[in-house]
N, C-alpha and C positions, 0 to 999 in steps of 0.2 A: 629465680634466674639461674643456669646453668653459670658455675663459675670453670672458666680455660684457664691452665695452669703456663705461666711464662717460662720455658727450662733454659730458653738462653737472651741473653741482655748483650744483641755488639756494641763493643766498647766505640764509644764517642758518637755514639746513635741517639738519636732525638728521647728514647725512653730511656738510655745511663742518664741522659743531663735531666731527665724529668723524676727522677728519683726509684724509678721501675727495678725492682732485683728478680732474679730468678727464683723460682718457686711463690712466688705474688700469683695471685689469682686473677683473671680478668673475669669481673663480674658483669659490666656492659660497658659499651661505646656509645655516646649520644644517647645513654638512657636507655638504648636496645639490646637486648642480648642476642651472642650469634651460637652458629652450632658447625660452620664450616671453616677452610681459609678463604672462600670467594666472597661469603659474607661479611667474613674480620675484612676484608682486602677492600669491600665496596664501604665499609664504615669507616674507616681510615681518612678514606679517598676525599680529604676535605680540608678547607683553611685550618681551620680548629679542630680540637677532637677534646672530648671530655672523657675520660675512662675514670671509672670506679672499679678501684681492687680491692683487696684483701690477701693481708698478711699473712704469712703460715700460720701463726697464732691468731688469725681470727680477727684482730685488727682490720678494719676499713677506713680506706681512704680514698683520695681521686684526685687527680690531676687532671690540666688544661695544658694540652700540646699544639703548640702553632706551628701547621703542619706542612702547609702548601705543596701537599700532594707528592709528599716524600712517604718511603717508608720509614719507620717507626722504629726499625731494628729490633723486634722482638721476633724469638724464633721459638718455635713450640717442637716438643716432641713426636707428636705426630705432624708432618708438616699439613697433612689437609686437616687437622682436627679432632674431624670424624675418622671413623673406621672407612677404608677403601670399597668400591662394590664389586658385587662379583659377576660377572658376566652372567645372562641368565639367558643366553640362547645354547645354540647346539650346532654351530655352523658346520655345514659337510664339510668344508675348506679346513676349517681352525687348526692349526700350525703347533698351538699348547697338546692338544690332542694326540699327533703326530710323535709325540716326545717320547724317547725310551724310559722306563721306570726308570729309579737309582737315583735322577739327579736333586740337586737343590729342592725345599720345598715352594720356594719363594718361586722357582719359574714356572711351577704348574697354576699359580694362580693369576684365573683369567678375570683380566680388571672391563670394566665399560662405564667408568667414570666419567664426567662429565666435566668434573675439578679438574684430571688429569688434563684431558685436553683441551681447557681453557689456560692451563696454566704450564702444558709439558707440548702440549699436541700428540696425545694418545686419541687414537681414532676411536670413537662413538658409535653406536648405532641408532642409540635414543629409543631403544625399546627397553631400556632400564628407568626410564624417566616419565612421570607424572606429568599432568597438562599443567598442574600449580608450579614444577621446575621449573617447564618450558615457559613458563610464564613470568618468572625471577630470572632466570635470564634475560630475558626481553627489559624485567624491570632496572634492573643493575647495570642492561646494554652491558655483557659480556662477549669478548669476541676476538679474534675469530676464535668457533670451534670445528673440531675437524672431526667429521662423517664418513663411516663404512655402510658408502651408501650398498654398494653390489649391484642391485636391479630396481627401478624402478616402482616397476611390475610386481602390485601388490600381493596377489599368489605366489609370483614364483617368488621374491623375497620369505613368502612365511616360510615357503618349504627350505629354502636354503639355509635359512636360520634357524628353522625348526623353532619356529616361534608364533603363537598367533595374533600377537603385539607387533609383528613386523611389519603388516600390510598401511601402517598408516602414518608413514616414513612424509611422504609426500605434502599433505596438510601440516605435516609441524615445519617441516623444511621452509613451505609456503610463509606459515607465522611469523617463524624467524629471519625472514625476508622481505618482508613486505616490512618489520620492526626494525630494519638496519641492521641486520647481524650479518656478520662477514662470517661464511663457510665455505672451509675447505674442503674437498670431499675426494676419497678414494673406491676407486671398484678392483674386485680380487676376480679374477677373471678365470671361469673354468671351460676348457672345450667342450663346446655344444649346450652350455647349458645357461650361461648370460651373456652372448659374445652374440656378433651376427644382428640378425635385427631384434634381441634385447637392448643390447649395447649399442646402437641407433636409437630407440625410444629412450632408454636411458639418458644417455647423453644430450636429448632433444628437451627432458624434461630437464632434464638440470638448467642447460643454457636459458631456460625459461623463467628462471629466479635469477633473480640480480642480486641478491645474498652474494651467489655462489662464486666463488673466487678462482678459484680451478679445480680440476679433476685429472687424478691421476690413474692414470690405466694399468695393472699391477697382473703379471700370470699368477697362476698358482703355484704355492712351495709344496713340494710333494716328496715326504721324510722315506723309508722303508720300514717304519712303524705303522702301518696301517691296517691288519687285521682288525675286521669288524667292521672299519669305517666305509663309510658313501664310495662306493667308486668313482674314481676320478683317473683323468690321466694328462700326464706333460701334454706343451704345445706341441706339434710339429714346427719343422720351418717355414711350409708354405702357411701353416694358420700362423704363426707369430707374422708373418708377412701379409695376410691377409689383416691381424688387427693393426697396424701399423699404417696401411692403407686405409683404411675405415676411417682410424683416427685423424691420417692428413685428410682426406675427406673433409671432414667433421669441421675442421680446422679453419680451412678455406671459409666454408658456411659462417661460423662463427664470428669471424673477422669481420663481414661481409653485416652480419646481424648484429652485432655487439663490440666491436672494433678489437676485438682479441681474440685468439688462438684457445683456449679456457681448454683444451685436453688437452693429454699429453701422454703418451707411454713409455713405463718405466724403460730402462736402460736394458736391463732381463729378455723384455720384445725385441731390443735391436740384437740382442747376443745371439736369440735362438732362432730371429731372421737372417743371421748373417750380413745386418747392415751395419754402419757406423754410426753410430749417435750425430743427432745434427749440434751445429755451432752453439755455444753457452746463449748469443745473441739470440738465436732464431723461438728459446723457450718465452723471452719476454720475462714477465714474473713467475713462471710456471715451473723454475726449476725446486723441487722438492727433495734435497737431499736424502731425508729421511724412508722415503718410497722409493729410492732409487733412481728417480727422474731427474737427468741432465746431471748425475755425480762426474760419470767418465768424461763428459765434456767439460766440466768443471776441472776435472783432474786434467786434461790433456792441454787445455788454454793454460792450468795457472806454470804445469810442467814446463813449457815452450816458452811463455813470456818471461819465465825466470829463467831458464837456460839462457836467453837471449841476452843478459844482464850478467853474464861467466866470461872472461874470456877465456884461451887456448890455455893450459898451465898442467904444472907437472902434479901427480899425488899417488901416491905412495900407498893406497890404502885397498884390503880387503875385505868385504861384506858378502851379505848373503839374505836375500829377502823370500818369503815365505807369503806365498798369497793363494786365494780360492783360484779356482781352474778361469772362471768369467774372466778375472782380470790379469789374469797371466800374460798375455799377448799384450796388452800395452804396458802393462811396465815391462816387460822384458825389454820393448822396443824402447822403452825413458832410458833402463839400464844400460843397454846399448850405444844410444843417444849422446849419456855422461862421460863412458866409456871411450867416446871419439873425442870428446871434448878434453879428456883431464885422463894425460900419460901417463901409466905408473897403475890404473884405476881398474878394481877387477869386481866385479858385481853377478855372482851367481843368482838367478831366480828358480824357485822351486813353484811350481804349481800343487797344491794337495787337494788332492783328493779325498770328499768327503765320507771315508768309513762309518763316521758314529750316526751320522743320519743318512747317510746313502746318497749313489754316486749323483740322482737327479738334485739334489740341494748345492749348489756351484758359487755361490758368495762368497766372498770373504768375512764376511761378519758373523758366519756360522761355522767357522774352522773352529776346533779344540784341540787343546794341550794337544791330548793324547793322538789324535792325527799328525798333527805336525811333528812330536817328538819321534813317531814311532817314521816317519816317512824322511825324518834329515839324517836319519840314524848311520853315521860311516860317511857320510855328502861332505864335500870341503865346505866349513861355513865361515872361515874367515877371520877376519878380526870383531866381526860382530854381526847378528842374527836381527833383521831388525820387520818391525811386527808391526800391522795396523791397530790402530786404538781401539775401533768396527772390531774387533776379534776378545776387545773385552768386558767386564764390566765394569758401565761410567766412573769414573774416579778411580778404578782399581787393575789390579794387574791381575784378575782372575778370567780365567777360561769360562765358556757354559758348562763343560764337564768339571770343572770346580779346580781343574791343575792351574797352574800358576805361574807367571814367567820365571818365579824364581825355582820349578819344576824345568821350567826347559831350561833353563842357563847350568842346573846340576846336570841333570841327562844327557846334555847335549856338548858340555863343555864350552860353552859360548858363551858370551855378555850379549843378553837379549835387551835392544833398544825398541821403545814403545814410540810409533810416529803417529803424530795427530794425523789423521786425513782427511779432514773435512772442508781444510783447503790445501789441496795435496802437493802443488809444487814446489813451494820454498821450504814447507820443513819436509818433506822428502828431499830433497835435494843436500839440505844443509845435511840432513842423518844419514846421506850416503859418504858426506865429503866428511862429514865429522866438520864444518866449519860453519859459518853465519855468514849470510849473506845482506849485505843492505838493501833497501828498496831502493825504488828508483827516485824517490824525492830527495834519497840520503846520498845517491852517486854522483 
């Protein structure tokens, strides 16, 4: 049996009081041995749990943990286990691709794990995966997981993936549907080429699994690293307005057949149609932060219900906020907003523009140091520079160019404040004012 090495014990977790230390070997669970964390995860997942370890020196022993469906508080060095996979298509779209040489090595590598997004919601495509996977998921009822589906359309899938494992997307989708598995599914949308009536059949087939949980309709990112690659090119606005339309189309039908809304287009389609994202309400369960679907409105409801919860008051205070070009116009307008609310109150916004990847990449989650720094260079910025979380990496204050807040706060002469935004009105709010605001259960 493969023995898994334990590197961390949390204190006062069900394995400190079972006598588990770090560097103990897990040899099995229930007598089984695993080789992943969704299989440590599905062994666990029980009243009792029997594990047999062994000691650095070789020593075996095993304990009996009463578990009821807690985790166990063991944490491994690798967190999946195993070794991560590696993407093994060639999508025209892929975004890893698009990357200038120089950076990190970690962001050139392109994952299509299946762990990740049963356990992170990293998109899949399931052409890394064996019929005996799809099968242990099914048996462990793992879920949801989340699907880059693209197209239907067995053909044009292989070619866009450049893969000949891609055409038989459908039949597994089927398995894991027909088996209870809840899936999420995303399409990357390129003009002329899955849009139109792909993107009708698509969506026709999707609505056709009861798996399927939603679908997010996603343009395509388009870097100025492109030599060599597929030609592609940006939406227009009359086509982001045409997918837009398709999609409420689509919508109606679906309500009408399955009593929901089940698509949805990202936030990216109402930008480059010139329309306004609809109500947080009107997505249902379909808002998908992480794909851009229903963020802005997410941001604009929680901005307004907290502003409502301010009254009129004096504040003394200077900032300066830095955000991608997409979402300039509503915070400018929040900023403005604060501004009439609280005397004294001065809130510059910067829109930047994306140099290191080129001016069609418009997010904020893809701004770097080195834009920002070089673009606020001589800009009044305040008593403090304050920066989306989206613009880092998770847990850290690092750039995708590798510069660092603690790079912009030297360069720039500023205290750079990092704002969570994932629900953007009250700690936005609170980091403009520098203060805390109560909810409304607490006022």
């Amino acid at each position: 049996m493969k023995k898994i090495i334990a590197a961390k014990i949390l204190e006062g977790s069900l394995a400190e009081r079972a006598g588990i230390c770090p560097g103990d070997a897990i040899v099995s669970i229930n007598e089984m041995s695993f080789g992943d964390i969704l299989e440590y995860k599905f062994l666990i997942n029980d009243e009792a749990v029997l594990i047999e370890l062994e000691k650095p020196d070789g020593e075996g022993y095993a304990v009996e943990i009463e578990n009821h469906y807690q985790d166990l508080g063991i944490e491994f060095e690798n967190p999946l286990i195993d070794e991560p996979r590696h993407c093994n298509n060639k999508c025209i779209f892929c975004f890893i691709d698009q990357l200038p040489k120089g950076l990190r090595e970690t962001l050139y590598f392109k994952d299509d794990d299946t762990r990740l997004s049963l356990l992170h919601g990293n998109f899949v495509t399931l052409t890394n995966m064996s019929d005996a996977e799809i099968d242990n998921i099914i048996y462990m009822h793992l879920s949801p997981i989340y699907i880059s589906v693209h197209t239907t359309n067995p053909d044009l899938r292989r070619q866009m993936l450049h893969n000949a494992r891609a055409g038989n997307l459908l039949p597994r989708m089927k398995k894991l549907s027909d088996s209870g598995i809840i899936m999420r599914t995303q399409l990357v949308l390129c003009p002329g080429i899955n849009d139109g009536a792909e993107l009708e059949r698509t969506l026709d087939d999707l609505a056709g699994l009861s798996g399927v949980e939603n679908i997010s309709l996603v343009p395509v990112g388009l870097t100025k690293h492109r030599n060599g690659l597929y030609p592609l090119r940006a939406y227009t606005r009359a086509e982001a307005q045409g997918v837009i339309e398709l999609c409420r189309r689509k919508q109606e039908e679906f309500l009408r057949i399955r009593g929901e809304k089940l698509c949805h287009a990202s936030d990216e389609f109402y930008l480059l149609a010139g329309w306004e994202t609809p109500s947080v309400e009107s997505y249902g369960d379909g808002v998908n932060l992480e794909d851009g679907v229903g963020l802005l409105s997410v941001m604009r409801e929680g901005f307004f219900e907290t502003l409502s919860q301010l009254p009129p008051m004096q504040k003394k205070r200077s900032v300066s906020i830095a955000t991608g070009v997409d979402a300039y116009p509503s915070i400018a307008e929040y900023a403005r907003r604060l501004m009439e609310r609280c005397e004294g109150l001065s809130v510059c916004v910067y829109p930047i523009q994306n140099d290191f990847f080129g001016h069609g990449i418009t997010v904020t989650g893809l701004l770097t140091g080195g834009d920002i720094i070089a673009q606020l260079q001589g800009k009044p910025l305040g008593d403090e520079l304050l920066l989306a979380s989206c613009m880092f990496r998770h847990g850290e204050s690092v750039f995708l160019d590798d510069k660092t807040a603690d790079d912009a706060e030297r360069a720039l002469g500023v205290k750079v404040r990092i704002v969570y935004d994932g629900q953007f009105g009250k700690p936005f709010i609170e980091a403009v004012l520098d203060m805390s605001i109560a909810d409304k259960e607490e006022c």
